[in-house]
N, C-alpha and C positions, 0 to 999 in steps of 0.2 A: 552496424545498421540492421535494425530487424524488417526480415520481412511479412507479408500480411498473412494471417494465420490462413491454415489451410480448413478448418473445421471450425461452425458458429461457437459462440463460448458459451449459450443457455443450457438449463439442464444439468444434469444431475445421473452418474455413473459411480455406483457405491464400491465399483471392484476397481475400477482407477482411483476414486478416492482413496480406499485404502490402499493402496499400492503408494501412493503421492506417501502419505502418512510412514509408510515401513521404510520408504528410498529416503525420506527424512531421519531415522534413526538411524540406519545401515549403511556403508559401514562404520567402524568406529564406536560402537557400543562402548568400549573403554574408559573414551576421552569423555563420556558425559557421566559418568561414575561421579567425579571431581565435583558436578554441580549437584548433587543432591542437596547437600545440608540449605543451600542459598534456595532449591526449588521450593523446596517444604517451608521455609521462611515466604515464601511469596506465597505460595496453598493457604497458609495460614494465616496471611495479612499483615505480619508483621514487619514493623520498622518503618517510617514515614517515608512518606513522596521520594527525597532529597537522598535517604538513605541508599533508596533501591537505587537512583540514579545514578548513585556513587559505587554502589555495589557489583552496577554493571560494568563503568566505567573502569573498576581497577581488575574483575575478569578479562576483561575485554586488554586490561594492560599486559596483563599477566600472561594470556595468551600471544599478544605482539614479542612479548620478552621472550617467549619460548623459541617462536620460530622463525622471528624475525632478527636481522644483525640489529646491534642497539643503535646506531644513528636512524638503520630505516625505522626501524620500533619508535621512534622520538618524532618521526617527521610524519609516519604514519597515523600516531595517535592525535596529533594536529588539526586532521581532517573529519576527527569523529564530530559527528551533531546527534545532539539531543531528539529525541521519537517518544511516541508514546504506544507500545503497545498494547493492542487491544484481546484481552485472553477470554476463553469462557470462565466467568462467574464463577465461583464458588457460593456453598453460604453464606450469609452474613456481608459476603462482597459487595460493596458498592456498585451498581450500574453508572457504565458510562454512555455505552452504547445497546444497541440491540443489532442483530441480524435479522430480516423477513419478517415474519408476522404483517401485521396489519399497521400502517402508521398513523401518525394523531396529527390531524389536518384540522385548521379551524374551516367552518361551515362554507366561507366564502373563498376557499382556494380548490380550485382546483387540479382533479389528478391527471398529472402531465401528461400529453399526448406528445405525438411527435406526427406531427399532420401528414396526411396522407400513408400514414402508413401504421400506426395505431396507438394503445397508452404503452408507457411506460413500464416495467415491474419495478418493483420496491425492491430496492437491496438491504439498505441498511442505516440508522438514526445515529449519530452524535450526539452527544447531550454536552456542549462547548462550557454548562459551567463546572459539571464535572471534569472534564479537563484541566481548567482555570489555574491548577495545583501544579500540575504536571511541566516540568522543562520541557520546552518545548523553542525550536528554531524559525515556528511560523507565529504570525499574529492569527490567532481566530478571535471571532464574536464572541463578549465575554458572556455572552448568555444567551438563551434558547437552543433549537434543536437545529443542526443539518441533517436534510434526508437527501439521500443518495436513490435515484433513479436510475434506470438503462433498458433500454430496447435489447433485451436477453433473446428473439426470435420466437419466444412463446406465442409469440399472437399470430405469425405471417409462417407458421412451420417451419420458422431458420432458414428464410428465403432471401434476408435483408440481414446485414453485417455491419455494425457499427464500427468504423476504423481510422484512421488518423489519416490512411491511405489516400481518403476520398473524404475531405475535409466537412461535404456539404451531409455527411450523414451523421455527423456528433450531434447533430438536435436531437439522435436517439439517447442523449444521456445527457443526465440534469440535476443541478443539488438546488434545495430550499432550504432557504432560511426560514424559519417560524419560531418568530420572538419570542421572548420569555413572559408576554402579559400575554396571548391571546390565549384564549377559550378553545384546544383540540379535542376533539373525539376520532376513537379508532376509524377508519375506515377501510372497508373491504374492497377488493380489488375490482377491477371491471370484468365482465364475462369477456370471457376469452382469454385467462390469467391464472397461472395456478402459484398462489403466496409461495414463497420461501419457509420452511421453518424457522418460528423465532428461537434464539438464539439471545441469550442475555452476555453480556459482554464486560468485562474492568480495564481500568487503564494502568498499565504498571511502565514506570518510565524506563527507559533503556536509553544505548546510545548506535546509533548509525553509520553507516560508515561505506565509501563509496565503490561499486565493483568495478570489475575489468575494463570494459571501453567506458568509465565513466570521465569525462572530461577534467575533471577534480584530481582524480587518479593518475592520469597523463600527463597533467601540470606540474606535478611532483616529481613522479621517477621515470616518464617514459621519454628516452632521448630523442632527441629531435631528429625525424628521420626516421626512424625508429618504425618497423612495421608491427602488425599485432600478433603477430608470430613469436617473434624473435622476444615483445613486449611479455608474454604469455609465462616465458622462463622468468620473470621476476621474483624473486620472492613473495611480494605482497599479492603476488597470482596464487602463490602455491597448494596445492592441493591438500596436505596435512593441516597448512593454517586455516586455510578457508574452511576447511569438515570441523576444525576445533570452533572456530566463529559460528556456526550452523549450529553446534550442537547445545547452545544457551538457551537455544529456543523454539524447541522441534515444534511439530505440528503448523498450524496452520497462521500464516502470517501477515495478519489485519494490521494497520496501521495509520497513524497522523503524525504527519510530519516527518521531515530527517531526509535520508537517501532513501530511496524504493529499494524492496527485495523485488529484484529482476527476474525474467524467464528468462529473456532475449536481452538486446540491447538499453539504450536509456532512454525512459520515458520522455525525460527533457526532450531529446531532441524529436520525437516521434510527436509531442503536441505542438514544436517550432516550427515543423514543416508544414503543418496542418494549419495555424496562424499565418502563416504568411503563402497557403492558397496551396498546398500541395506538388507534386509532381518534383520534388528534388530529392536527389540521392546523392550517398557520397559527403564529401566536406565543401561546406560553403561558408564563405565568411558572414555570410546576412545570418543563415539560420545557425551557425556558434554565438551570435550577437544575442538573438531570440532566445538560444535556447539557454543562455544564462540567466535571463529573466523569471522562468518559470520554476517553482518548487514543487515536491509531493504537499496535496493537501488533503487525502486520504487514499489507503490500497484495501480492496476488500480481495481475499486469498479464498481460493477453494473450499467449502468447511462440509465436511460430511453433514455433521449436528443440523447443519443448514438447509443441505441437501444443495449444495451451492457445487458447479462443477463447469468451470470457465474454459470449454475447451477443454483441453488434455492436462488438466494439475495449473491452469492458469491465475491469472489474477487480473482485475477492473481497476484503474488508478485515476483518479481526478487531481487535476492541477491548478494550478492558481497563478498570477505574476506575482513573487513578491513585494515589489512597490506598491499592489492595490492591494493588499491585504491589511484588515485593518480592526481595529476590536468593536467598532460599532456595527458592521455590516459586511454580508459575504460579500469575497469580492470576486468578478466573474470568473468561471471555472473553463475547464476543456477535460479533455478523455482521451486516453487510450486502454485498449487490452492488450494483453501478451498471453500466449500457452506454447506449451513444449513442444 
């Protein structure tokens, strides 16, 4: 169960970002030796969509084989989903997304407010037909842009806290669809707003796969009865496997689709409780119901480059129900954050 962060998640601390960045290599330097030849392949842009996807998928095996016994390794690889990760740009890299800067609004939409208490900041664009390519475990709109909003505390001096906790303040976070015909131009943020650095983004497909309390996880190997203690000693917890998993993909981890890279507990169930009106903790059968409905449908992670700094090394997640997801049209969204 996560509880409600203790510190707003706006803003920007260049000496905890890079500290987030070094606790991601260290330790372990060894175990990521082994992925160079595959990094430089992806630096470089080579090998189609399907290839990477594949590519990750038999690291990702290769890893389970190591330190997993082979039945768990078999039963574990079962549960991986398709993602698409979002990396900074290179050269010649196709954009899929952008971070901050200024977004491209047509003339007649306006920049979300969250009434009574101010606009919006810009996080970060999608561009869903660059995607299009990409495996992926959600339906998105097979074309135009999602922009991603949030009531970051810039405007009110982080006097107001968008949180799942208290369901009635997620109107401070918001995604737009903006179709693939309309006419946008950049537009600059409202006073009282300091942009994000832009940040050009590519989409490289990977494969996902579910953490500790994640209910997916429990289904599979944690016996009935079973407390999270005792569940902790599993193998598929274990701390050599999980730094090997970690170390595919250091730095900073933006995403669509698949299972969330967690801080705290699971997203799912942290926008279940919030849908069905708050104030529940603990196990409940309504919101295990709920919170099987909902998927990741973007996580934007801390990024120095951005100047993005969610809390303590956190991350912003929008979610979706999968039944209303659908390739003509976004389908309504929810929010939470997590930090350390």
């Amino acid at each position: 169960m996560t509880a409600p962060p203790d510190q707003p998640p706006g803003g920007s601390d260049p000496g905890l970002s890079v500290l987030c960045e070094l606790l991601s290599l260290w330790p372990g330097w060894h175990v990521a030796a082994q992925y160079r030849t595959r990094d430089s392949a992806r630096a470089a842009g080579t090998g189609g969509k399907g290839d990477h996807v594949t590519a990750d998928r038999e690291l990702v095996g290769e890893i389970a084989d190591r330190y997993l016994p082979e039945d768990v390794a078999a039963r574990w690889a079962r549960l991986l989903r398709p993602a698409a990760a979002l990396r900074h740009a290179g050269p010649g890299a196709r954009v899929a997304a952008v971070l901050g800067g200024e977004p491209g609004l047509p003339d007649w939409v306006e920049w979300p407010v969250w009434e009574g208490h101010g606009p919006l900041s810009f996080v970060a664009a999608i561009d869903c037909a660059a995607l299009a390519a990409v495996p992926l475990d959600i339906t998105l709109p097979s074309a135009g842009m999602l922009l991603f909003f949030y009531f970051d505390g810039q405007y009110d001096n982080y006097q107001t806290t968008v949180g799942f906790w208290e369901p009635s303040t997620l109107a401070g976070a918001r995604v737009l669809h903006i179709g693939p015909g309309e006419a946008t131009s950049p537009r600059a943020c409202p006073a009282g707003l300091k942009p994000y650095q832009r940040v050009e983004l590519t989409a490289e497909p990977v494969v996902s796969f579910p953490q500790f309390e994640h209910p997916d996880l429990h289904a599979v190997f944690k016996n009935p009865g079973a407390d999270l203690r005792s569940f902790l000693q599993h193998p598929v917890n274990g701390d050599a496997f999980l730094e090997a998993l970690s170390k595919r993909n250091p730095g900073s981890c933006h995403q669509v689709g698949g299972y969330a890279t967690l801080v705290q507990g699971p997203v799912e169930y942290e926008v279940a409780t919030a849908a069905l009106g708050g104030g529940i903790r603990g196990e409940d059968r309504h919101v295990s119901a709920e919170q099987a409905r909902w998927t990741l449908l973007a996580q934007i992670d801390t990024d120095d480059r951005a100047g993005m700094m969610w809390g303590d090394c956190g991350a912003p997640y929008w979610l979706s129900r999968r039944e209303e997801m659908t390739a003509s049209d976004l389908a309504p969204t929810s929010f939470t954050w997590q930090c350390a």
